[in-house]
N, C-alpha and C positions, 0 to 999 in steps of 0.2 A: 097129205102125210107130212110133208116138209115142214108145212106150215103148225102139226101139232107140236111137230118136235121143237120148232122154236120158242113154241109158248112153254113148252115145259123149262127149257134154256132157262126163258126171264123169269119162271117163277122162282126158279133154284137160285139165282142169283139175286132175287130178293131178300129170301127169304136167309139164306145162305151165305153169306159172303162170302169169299177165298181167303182162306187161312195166311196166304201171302197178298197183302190186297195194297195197292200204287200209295196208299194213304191212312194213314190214322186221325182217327178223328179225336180233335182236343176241345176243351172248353173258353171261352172266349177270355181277353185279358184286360180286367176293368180296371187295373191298379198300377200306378208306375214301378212298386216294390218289386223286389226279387222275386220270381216266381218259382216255387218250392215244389218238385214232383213228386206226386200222390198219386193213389191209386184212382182206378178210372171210378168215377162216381154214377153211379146207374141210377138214373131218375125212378120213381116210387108209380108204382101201380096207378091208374085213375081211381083206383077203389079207394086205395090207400090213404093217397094225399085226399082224396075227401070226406074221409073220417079224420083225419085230422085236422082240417077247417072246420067242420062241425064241431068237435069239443073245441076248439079253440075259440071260438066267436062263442059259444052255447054256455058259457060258465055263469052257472047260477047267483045269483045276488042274494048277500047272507040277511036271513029279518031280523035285526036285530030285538031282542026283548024290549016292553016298554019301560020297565025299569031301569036299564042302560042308557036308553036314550034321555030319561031325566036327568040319570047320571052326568052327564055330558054337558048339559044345558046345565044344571049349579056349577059346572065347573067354569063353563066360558062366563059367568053371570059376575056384573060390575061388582055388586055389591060382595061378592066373596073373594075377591084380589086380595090377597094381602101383597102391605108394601115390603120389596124387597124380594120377590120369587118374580122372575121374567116370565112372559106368555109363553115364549119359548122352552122353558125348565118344565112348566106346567104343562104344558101338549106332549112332549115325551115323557112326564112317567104317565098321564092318561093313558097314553099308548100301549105303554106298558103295560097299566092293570089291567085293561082289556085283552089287550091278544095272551097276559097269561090265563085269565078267567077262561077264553075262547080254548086254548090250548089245553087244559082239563075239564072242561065243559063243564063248567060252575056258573055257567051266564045266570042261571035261574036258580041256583043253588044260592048264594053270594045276596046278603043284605044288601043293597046297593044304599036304601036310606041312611043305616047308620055307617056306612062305609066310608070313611073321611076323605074328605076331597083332595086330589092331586097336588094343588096348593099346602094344603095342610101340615101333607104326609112330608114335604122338603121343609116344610119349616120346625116341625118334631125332629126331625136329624138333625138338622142344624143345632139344635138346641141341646140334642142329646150329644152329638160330637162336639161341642165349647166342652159340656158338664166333663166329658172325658177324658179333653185333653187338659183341663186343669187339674185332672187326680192324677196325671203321670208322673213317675219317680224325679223327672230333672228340675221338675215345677219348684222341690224341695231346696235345689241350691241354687233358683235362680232371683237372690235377695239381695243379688247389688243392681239389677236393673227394674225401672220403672217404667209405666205405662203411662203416656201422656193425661191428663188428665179429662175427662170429655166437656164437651160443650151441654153447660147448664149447673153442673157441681161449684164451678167456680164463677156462677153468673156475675157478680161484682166489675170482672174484668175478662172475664173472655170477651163478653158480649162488644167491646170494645175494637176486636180486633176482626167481625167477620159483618156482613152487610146483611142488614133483616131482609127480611122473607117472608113473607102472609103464613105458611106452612108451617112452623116451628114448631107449632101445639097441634098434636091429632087426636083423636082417641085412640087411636091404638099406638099413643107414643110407648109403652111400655113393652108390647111386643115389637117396636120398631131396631133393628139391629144396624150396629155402625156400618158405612160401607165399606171398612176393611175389613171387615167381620164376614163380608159377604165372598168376595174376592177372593182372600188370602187367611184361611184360616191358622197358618204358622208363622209364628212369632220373627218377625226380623233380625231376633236380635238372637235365634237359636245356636247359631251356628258358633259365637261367640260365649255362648255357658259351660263355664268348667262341668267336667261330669264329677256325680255324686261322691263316688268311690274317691275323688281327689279331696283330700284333706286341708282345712284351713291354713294349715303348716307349713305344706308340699309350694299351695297356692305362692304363699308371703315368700319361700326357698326360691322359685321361678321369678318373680318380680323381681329380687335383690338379684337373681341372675342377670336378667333383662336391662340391669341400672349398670351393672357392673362393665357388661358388655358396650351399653352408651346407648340404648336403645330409646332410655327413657320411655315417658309413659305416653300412651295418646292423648289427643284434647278429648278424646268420649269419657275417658278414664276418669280426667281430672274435671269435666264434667261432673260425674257421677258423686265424684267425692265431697265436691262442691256442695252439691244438691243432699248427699248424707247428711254436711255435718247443717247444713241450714236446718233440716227436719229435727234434728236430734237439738240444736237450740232453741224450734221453737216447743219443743215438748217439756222444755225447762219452764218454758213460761205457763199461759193457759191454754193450749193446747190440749187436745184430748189424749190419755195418758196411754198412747200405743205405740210398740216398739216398732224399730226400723223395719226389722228383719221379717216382721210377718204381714209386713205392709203387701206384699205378695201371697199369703196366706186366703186371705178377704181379698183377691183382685177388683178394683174398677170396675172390671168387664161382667165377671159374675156377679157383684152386687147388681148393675142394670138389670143380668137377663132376672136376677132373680127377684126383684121387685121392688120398689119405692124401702125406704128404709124408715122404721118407725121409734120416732124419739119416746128417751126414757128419761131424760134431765128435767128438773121441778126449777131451774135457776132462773127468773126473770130477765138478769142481763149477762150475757156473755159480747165478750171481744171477736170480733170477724177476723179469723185467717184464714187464709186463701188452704185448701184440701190439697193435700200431697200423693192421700189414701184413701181405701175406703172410710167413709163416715161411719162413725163410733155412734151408736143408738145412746150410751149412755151421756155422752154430749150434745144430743140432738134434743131440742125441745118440743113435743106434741100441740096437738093446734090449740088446747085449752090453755097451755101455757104462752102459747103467742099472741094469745088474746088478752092476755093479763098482760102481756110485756107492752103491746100498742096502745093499751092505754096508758100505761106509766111515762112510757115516752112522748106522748101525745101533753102530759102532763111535765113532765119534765121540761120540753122546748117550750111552755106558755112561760115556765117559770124563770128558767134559768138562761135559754137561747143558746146553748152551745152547739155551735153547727159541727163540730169537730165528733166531739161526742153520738151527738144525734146520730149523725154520717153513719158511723161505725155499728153502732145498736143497729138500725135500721137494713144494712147489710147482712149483718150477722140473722136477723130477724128471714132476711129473704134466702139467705142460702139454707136455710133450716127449712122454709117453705119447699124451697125445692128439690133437694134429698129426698124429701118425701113423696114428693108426686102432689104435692096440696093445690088445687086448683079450684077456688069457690071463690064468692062474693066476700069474703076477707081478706081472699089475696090479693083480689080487685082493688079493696079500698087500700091495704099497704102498701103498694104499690103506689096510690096516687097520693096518696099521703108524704110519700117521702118526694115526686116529685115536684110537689109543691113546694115544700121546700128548700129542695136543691134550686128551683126558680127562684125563689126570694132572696137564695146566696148567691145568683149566677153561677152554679156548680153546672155547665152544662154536661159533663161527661158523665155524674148520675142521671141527671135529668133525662138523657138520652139514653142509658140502661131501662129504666124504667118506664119512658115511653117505649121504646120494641117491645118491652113484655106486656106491657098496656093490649097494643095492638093485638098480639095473640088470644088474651082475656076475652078482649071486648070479641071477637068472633066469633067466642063459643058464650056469650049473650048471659054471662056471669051479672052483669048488674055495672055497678059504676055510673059517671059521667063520662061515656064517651064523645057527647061532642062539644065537650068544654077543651078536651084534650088535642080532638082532631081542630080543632080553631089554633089551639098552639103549637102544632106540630105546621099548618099554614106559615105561621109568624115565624116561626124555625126557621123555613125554607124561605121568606124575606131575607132572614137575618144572615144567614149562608149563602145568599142567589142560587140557590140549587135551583135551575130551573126543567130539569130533567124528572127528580121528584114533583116539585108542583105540578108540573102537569098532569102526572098522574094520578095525585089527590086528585085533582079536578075533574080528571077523568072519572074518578068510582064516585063523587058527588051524588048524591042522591036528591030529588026535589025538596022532600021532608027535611033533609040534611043545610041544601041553603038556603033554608027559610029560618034556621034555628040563631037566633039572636049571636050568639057568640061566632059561628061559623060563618053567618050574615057581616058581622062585623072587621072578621079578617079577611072574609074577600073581599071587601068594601077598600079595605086599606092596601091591598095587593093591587086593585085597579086604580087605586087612586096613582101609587106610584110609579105604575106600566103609563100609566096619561101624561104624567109629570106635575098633575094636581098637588103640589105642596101644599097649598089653601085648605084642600078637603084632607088628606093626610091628617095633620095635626090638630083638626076638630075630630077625627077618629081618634088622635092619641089620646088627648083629655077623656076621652068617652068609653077607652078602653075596659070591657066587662073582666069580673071575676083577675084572674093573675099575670091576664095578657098584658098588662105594663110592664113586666119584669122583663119580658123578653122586646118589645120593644125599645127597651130602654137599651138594649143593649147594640142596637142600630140607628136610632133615631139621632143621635150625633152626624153620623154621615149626611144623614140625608136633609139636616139643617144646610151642613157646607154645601150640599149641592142647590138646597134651593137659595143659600144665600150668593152662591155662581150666578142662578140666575137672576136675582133680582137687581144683582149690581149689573146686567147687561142691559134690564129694563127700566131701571131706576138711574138716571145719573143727571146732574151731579153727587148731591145726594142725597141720604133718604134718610127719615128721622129712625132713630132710634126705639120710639115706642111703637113704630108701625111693625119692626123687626122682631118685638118682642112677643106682640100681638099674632103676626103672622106664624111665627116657627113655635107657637104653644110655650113661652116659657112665661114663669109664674110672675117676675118681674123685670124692669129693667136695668136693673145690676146685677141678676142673672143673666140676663144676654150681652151686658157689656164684659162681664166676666169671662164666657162663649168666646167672644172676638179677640178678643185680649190674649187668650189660650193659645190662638191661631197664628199668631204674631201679627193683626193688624190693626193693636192699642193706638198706633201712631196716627190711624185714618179714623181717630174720632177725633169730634170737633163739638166744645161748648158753644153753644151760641143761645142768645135770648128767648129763643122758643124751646129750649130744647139741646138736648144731646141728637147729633149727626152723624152716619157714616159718611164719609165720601166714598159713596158708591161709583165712582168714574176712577177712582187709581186700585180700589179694593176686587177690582174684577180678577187680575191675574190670581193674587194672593188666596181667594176661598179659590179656586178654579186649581189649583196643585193642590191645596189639602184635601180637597173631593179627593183627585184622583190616588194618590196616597192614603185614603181612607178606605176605598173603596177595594183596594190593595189587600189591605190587609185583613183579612175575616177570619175568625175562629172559629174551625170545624172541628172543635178537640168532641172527641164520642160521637161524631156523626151517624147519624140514624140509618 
């Protein structure tokens, strides 16, 4: 009996606690934070908790439609990138059009073929927000500032100031958008445009306040003014006949998105000025007319040779190609057309315009002689020692490439003078193909003084004079005593009965400072 009543005891006190019981029980402390009293937490049924690992681990996998899944696959696909939309921008609205498709359950409802691709759809806004924000009201008074002008409109002398690029020409340069365009679709210079409502009156009232005060005006200001009245006198001359103020009307920016500009001028020659504004179609000449003008010109320089002239036409001829977007085997040949002879005038800073836009042409396999050109762009980088480019020439070499007589002959002459072959050099200059004399004529000076450095450390006492003439390629020998004479060391020739003589034994110092002094001084005006 004792013994039942004690088993009932422990059950009761299992089962049961005591309402006043030595201890409460708390939850363990896994955090060194403040710890926050809450109510006791009662663990969940075994039933419980395992219907809820069940759906939680059991969540079905969605199939997606096979239409979707192509979808997906043209989106991530090389050949549909446009340049200018990041992978990034493209993977979230994909996101997008899908989980909203998902979320009104159009997966199978939804064209997915003709449905424009994610890439697409950011570059239609784009497009439609520029068109936007140039129809807003402040656009109306914002016609004392300008828009730099972009690279290509003013090819003459942009090209000048930024470093080529294999890249420059795409196909889809038309839809190609500036990268501030991408970035920062609001104008910098916003914040500074009088608003509409202000009157021109009010405007000139504030300034004469501003002067009164001693404020004077800023240099952006008298910038501006600057740049006004320059436009406003070249519209006196020949000029295309468009006012200041609506030079923002026709933006820079909307002429690109909105396409190549198509000339409507019948004039064969017009004067080159550099574009302030959009390009006037009625002073733009069409390619039938540029074909008429290449040959007059072509015809003109046999007759008359004025490089001045020429120059100008032949600009004027290429900014008109470019406005337009014109890219064929006529651009190709006016282009090398002109720098042939910029070569014959030593114009290098055309010459070097029209090589970069060479390089572009020749990629997209328009026609031309390209490796008449890639031979002279070699001799360029003699003539410069760039030897950073050169190697890189050398590096996209192709076998085809130095086997080709012209390109064969300027690598001939690059190794000749990496060895210190003066000998083989100057049997290369005489032999020079096609217009590569022009440009080495423009370093071959040097490198007379240098091998005649060396001949006087190999030759001494001294060494005749026709052997100098002979060796360093010159036509005769008072042509090379003419050479020495230049250099100041008329005094270290000597008549004597065989012969004219250097005294190559006191002449070593004298060519050995002109080398380095010559060597000194290189002209990289228009560098490539």
């Amino acid at each position: 009996m004792p013994s039942e009543i004690n088993a009932q005891e422990s059950h009761s006190r299992t089962h049961f606690p005591p309402a006043n019981g030595a201890y409460i029980p708390v939850s363990a402390r896994r955090t060194f934070a403040r710890h926050e009293p809450s109510a006791t937490v009662i663990p969940p049924s075994p039933s419980v908790q395992a219907t809820t690992t069940t759906s939680t681990t059991a969540k079905p996998k969605r199939d997606w439609p096979t239409p979707v899944r192509q979808y997906v696959q043209r989106s991530f696909a090389a050949e549909n990138s446009i340049q200018g939309v990041t992978r990034e921008e493209m993977e979230t609205r994909l996101k997008k059009v899908i989980s909203d498709a998902a979320e009104s359950d159009n997966l199978t409802i939804i064209d997915w073929e003709a449905l424009p691709l994610p890439q697409q759809m950011i570059q239609t806004e784009r497009v439609m927000f520029a068109q936007n924000t140039a129809n807003t009201p402040w656009r109306d008074s914002f016609t004392t500032l300008s828009v730099q002008d972009p690279a290509g409109w003013n090819e003459g002398t942009v090209s000048k100031k930024r470093k080529s690029t294999d890249a420059m020409s795409t196909k889809n340069e038309i839809d190609h958008q500036s990268p501030w365009r991408k970035t920062n679709n609001r104008n910098i210079f916003e914040e500074r445009v009088t608003h509409p409502s202000t009157t021109t009156a009010e405007r000139a009232e504030k300034r004469q306040r501003k002067d009164v005060v001693g404020k004077g005006t800023s240099k952006f200001q008298n910038s501006l003014d600057g740049r006004k009245r320059r436009f406003e006198d070249a519209q006196n001359g020949a000029m295309s006949p468009q006012p200041y103020a609506s030079a923002q009307d026709e933006s820079i920016t909307l002429t690109v998105d909105r396409g190549p500009v198509i000339g409507r001028s019948q004039e064969l020659e017009k004067k080159y000025f550099r574009l302030t504004s959009a390009p006037n179609p009625d002073t733009v000449r069409p390619l039938p007319v540029l074909e008429k003008t290449l040959d007059l010109l072509k015809r003109k320089w046999k007759q008359e040779n004025n490089y001045s002239y020429i120059c100008d036409q032949f600009k004027s001829l290429r900014q008109d190609l470019t406005v337009q977007h014109i890219k064929n085997e006529f651009t190709v040949i006016a282009y090398e057309i002109h720098a042939r002879i910029a070569l014959e005038k030593g114009d290098l800073g055309e010459y070097n315009q029209c090589q970069t836009q060479l390089r572009a042409l020749y990629s997209q396999n328009l026609g031309g002689h390209p490796m008449e050109f890639k031979a002279y762009r070699i001799l360029y980088f003699i003539h410069t020692c760039n030897r950073t480019d050169m190697n890189d020439v050398l590096a996209d070499l192709t076998t085809a490439e130095k086997n080709d007589p012209a390109v064969k002959h300027a690598l001939d002459a690059r190794s000749a003078l990496a060895l210190g072959n003066y000998h083989r050099f100057f049997q290369l200059y005489l032999l020079t193909p096609n217009m590569g004399a022009y440009l080495m004529d423009m370093f071959v000076s040097r490198e007379r003084l240098a091998a005649l450095a060396n001949i006087c450390k190999a030759y001494k006492p001294d060494v005749k004079l026709r052997f100098i003439t002979e060796e360093l390629g010159f036509e005769s020998d008072e042509e090379s005593a003419r050479f020495i004479c230049d250099n100041s060391a008329q005094s270290l020739l000597e008549e004597r009965l065989d012969g004219v003589r250097l005294l190559s034994g006191k002449a070593g110092l004298v060519f050995e400072t002109a080398r380095n002094a010559a060597f000194q001084r290189v002209d990289i005006k228009g560098q490539i």
